[in-house]
C-alpha positions in Angstrom: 51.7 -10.3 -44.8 52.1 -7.9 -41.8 48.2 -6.6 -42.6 47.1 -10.4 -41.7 48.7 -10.5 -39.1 47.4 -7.1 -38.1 44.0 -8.2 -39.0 44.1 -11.4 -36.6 45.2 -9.6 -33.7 41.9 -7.2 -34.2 40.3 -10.7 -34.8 41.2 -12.0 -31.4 39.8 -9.1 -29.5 36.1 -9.9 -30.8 34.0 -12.6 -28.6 33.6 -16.1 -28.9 36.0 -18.1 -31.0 36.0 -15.8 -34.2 38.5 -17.0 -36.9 40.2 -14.1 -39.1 38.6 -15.8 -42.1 35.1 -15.5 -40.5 35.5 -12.2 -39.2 36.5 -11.4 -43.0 33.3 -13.0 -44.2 31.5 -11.7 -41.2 32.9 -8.4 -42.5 31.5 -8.6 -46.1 28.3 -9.5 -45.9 27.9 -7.0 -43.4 28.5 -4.1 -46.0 25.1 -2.1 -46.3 23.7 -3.8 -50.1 25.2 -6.7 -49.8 22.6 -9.8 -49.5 25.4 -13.0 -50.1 29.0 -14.0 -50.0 30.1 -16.9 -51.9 33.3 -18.3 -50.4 35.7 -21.1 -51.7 36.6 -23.9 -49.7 38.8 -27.1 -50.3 37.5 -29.0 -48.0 34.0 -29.7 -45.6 35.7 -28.5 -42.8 37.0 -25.1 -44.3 32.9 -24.7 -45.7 31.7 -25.5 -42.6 33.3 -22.8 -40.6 33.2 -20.1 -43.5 29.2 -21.1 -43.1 29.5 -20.3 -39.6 30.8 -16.3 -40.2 27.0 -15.7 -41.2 26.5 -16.3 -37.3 28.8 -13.8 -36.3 27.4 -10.9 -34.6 27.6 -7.3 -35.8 31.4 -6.5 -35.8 31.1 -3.2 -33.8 32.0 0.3 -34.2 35.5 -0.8 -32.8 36.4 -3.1 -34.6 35.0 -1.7 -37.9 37.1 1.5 -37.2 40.4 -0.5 -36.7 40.0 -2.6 -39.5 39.6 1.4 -41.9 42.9 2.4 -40.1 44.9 -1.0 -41.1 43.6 -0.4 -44.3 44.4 3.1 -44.5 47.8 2.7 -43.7 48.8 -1.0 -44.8 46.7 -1.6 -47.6 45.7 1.7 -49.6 49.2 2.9 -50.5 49.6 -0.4 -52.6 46.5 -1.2 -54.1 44.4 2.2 -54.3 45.8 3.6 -57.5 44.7 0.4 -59.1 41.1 1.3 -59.5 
């Protein structure tokens, strides 16, 4: 939980009006080899802005970095042995 929260306060120094689960997306499909992301959504409104992370400009240096670190330090140490 504390990596989410993490993750949106990164997600609120990007511009315009970037939710963390478009920045997520954003993030995805901007992965070098990667051509789609197929969402869910329960509802128009949630497809409708999960469509709109394909508009989101390049993430940035910056923000790519952060994200590694929370990763590094939240994230890795719990799931990285798994695979």
């Amino acid at each position: 939980m504390q990596a989410a929260v993490e993750f949106a306060k990164l997600v609120e120094t990007l511009p315009g009006n970037v939710t963390p689960a478009q920045a997520a997306l954003a993030w995805v499909v901007q992965q070098p080899g990667v051509s789609t992301v197929i969402p869910g959504a329960r509802s128009v409104e949630q497809a409708q802005s999960n469509a709109a992370a394909g508009s989101v400009p390049a993430l940035g240096e910056d923000f790519l970095a952060a994200v590694k670190e929370l990763y590094d330090t939240s994230i890795r140490p719990l799931v990285h042995d798994r695979w």
